[in-house]
C-alpha positions in Angstrom: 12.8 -15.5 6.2 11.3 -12.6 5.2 13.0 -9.2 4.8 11.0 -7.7 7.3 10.7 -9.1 10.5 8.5 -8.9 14.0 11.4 -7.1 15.3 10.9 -3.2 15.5 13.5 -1.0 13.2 15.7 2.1 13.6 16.3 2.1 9.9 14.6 5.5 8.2 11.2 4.8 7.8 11.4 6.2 3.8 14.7 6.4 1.4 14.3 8.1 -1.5 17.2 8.3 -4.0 17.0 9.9 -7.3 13.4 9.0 -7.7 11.7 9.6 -11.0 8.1 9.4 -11.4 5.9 9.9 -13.8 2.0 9.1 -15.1 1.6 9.7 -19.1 2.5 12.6 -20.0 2.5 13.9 -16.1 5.5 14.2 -14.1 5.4 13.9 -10.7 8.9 13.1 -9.1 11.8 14.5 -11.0 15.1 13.0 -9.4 14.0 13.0 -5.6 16.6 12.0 -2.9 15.4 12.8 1.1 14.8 10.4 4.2 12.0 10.6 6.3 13.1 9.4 10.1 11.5 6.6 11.7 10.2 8.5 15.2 7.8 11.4 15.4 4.8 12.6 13.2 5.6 13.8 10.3 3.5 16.4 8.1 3.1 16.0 4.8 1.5 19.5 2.5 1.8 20.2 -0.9 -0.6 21.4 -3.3 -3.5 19.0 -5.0 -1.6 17.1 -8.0 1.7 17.8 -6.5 2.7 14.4 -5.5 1.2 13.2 -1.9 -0.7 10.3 -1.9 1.9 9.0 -4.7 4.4 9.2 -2.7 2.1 7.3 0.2 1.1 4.8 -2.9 5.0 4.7 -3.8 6.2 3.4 0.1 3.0 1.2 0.2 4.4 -0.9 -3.1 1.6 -0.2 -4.9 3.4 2.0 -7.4 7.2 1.5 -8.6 9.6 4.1 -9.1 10.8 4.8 -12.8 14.3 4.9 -11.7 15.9 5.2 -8.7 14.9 3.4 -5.2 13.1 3.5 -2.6 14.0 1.4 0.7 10.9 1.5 3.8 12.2 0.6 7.3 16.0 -0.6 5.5 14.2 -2.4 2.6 12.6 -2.2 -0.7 9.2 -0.2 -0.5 7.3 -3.8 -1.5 8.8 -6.0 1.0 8.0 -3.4 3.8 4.2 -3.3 3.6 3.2 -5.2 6.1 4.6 -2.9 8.3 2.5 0.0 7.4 -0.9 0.8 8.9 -2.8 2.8 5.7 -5.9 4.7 6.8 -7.2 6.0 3.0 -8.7 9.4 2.2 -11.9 7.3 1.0 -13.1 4.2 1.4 -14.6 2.2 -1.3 -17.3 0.2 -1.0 -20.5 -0.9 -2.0 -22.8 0.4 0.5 -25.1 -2.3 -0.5 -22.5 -4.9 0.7 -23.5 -5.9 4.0 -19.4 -5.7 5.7 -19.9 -5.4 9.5 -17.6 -3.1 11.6 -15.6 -6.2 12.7 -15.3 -8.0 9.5 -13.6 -4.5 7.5 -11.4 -4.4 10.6 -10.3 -8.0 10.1 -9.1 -7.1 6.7 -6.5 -5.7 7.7 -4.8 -9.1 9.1 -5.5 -10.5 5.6 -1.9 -10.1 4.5 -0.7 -12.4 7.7 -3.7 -14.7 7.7 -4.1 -17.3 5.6 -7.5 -19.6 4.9 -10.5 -18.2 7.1 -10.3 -16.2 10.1 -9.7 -17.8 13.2 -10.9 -16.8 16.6 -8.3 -15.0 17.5 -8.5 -12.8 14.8 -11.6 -11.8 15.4 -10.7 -11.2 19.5 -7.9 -8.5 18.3 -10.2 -6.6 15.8 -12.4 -6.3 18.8 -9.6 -5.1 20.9 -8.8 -2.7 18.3 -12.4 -1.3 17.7 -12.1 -0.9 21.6 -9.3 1.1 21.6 -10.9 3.2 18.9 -14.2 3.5 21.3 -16.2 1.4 18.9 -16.7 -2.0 20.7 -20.3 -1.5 21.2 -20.6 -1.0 16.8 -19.1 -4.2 15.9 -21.8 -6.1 14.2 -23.1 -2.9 12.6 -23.2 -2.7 9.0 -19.9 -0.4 7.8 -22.1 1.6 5.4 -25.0 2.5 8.3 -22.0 4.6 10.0 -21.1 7.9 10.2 -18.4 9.5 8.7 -16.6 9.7 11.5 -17.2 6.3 12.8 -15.9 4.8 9.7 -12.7 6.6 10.0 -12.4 5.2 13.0 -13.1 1.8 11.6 -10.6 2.4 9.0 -8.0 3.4 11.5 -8.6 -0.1 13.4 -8.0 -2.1 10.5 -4.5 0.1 10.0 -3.8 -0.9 13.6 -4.9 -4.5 14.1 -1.7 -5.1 12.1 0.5 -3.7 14.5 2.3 -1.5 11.7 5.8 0.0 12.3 4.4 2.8 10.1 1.0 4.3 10.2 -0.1 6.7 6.7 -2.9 8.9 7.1 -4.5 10.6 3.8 -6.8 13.0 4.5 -8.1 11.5 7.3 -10.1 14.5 8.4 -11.9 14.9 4.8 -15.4 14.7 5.3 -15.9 14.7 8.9 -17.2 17.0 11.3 -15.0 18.9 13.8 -15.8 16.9 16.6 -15.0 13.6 15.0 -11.7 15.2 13.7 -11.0 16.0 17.3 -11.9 12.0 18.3 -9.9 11.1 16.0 -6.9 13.5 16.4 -6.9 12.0 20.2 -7.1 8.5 19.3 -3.7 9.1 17.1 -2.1 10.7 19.5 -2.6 7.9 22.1 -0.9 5.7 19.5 1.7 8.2 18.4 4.9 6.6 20.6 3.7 3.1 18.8 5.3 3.9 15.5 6.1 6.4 12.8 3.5 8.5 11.5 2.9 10.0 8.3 0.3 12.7 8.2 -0.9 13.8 4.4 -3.6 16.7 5.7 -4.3 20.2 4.1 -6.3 20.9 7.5 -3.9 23.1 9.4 -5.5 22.8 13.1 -5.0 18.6 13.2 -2.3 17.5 14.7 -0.8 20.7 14.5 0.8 20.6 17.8 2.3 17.1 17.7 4.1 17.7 14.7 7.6 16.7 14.7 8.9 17.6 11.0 7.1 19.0 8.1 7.8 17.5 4.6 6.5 19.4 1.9 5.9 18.0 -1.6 5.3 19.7 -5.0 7.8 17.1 -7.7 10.2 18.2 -5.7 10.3 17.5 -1.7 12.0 19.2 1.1 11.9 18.2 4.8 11.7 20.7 7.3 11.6 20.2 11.5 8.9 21.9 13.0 11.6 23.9 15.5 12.8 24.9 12.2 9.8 26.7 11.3 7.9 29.6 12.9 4.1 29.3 12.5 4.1 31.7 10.1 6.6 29.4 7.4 4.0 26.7 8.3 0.7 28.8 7.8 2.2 29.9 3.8 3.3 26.1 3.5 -0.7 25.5 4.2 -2.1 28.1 2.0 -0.1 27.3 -1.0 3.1 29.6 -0.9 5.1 26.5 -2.3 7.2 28.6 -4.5 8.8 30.0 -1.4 10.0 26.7 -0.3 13.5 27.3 -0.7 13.0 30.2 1.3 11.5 28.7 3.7 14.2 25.8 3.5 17.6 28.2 3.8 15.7 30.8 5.5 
């Protein structure tokens, strides 16, 4: 049996204990320890270089701690990826590459499917490309979209594999204000579905569903929102980092 099951979790949706991290000859995580609760949105700032999407990267299995673990939904970070929904800051891909709408959002079953896709793998990513008000852009080519429509798309393939955990980066980057708001709907819709984990240095988006604010910077504290006025949150946005443990006993 697998370590991680169909059956939803109340284990922490990230453990970190001790966690070093480093690439050559920059350090990134220097002896982290914090949990990040399963429920809830949860905010993730910190400046550019200060640790972010590695710590997405690092619960997604695709990086491994130097020493020290890290356990997603009661379990090692690698075992637990199916059960995260990853929407990426950027998508790459050939634009000359003719990937329909339907067929990027059918890569996200790849991990459960095996051989070809079957029919009703192709009836969910329509489902999902419904419930992110795409249906009627299924058979267009991914690269013809907008930017906001392939955000969209990007967020259907997170969610056609019914993820316990859903990791945004960015999402917002290169998209106009009224496909930020689409979107920012569309995520709340989904928000009792599963954890959320929010990298974003836009301060509007989401602003008001935020649960808890984890701030990252090779170090990482984690702050609820009640916990903070909107004025702690504002400095945590414009890069007052070095007043985090101000911020954190104050």
């Amino acid at each position: 049996m697998n370590a991680v099951t169909r059956e939803r979790t109340a284990a922490p949706a990230a453990e970190l204990d001790d966690v070093y991290f480093s690439y050559p000859g920059v350090p990134i995580f220097d002896g982290v320890s914090f949990q990040v609760p399963h429920d809830g949105l949860t905010q993730i700032v910190g400046p550019n270089g200060g640790g972010k999407t590695t710590f997405a990267r690092l619960l997604l299995g695709l990086l491994r701690p130097h020493s020290g673990s890290i356990r997603v939904l009661g379990v090692p970070a690698p075992a637990a990826r199916r059960k995260i929904g990853y929407v990426p800051q950027h998508a790459l891909y050939d634009p000359q590459f003719p990937a329909l709408a339907i067929e990027v959002v059918m890569t996200g079953m790849l991990s459960r499917s095996f051989g070809p896709f079957r029919r009703h793998d192709r009836d969910a990513a329509l489902r999902t490309l419904s419930d992110v008000g795409l249906a009627d852009l299924a058979t267009r080519g991914f690269s013809t979209l907008s930017g906001g429509q392939r955000q969209r798309v990007l967020l259907a393939r997170a969610l056609v594999s019914d993820p316990q955990i859903l990791i945004l980066d960015e999402p917002t980057a290169n998209i106009d204000r009224d496909s930020a708001v689409r979107l920012e709907n569309l995520i709340l819709s989904q928000k009792k579905r599963f954890g959320i984990m929010l990298i974003t240095h836009d301060f509007d988006f989401l602003s008001g569903a935020v649960d808890r604010v984890l701030c990252v910077n090779r170090n990482a504290h984690i702050h609820e929102r009640s916990s903070l006025s909107d004025h702690d949150l504002q400095r945590l946005f414009t890069g007052h980092f070095h007043k985090l443990a101000e911020v954190s006993h104050g």
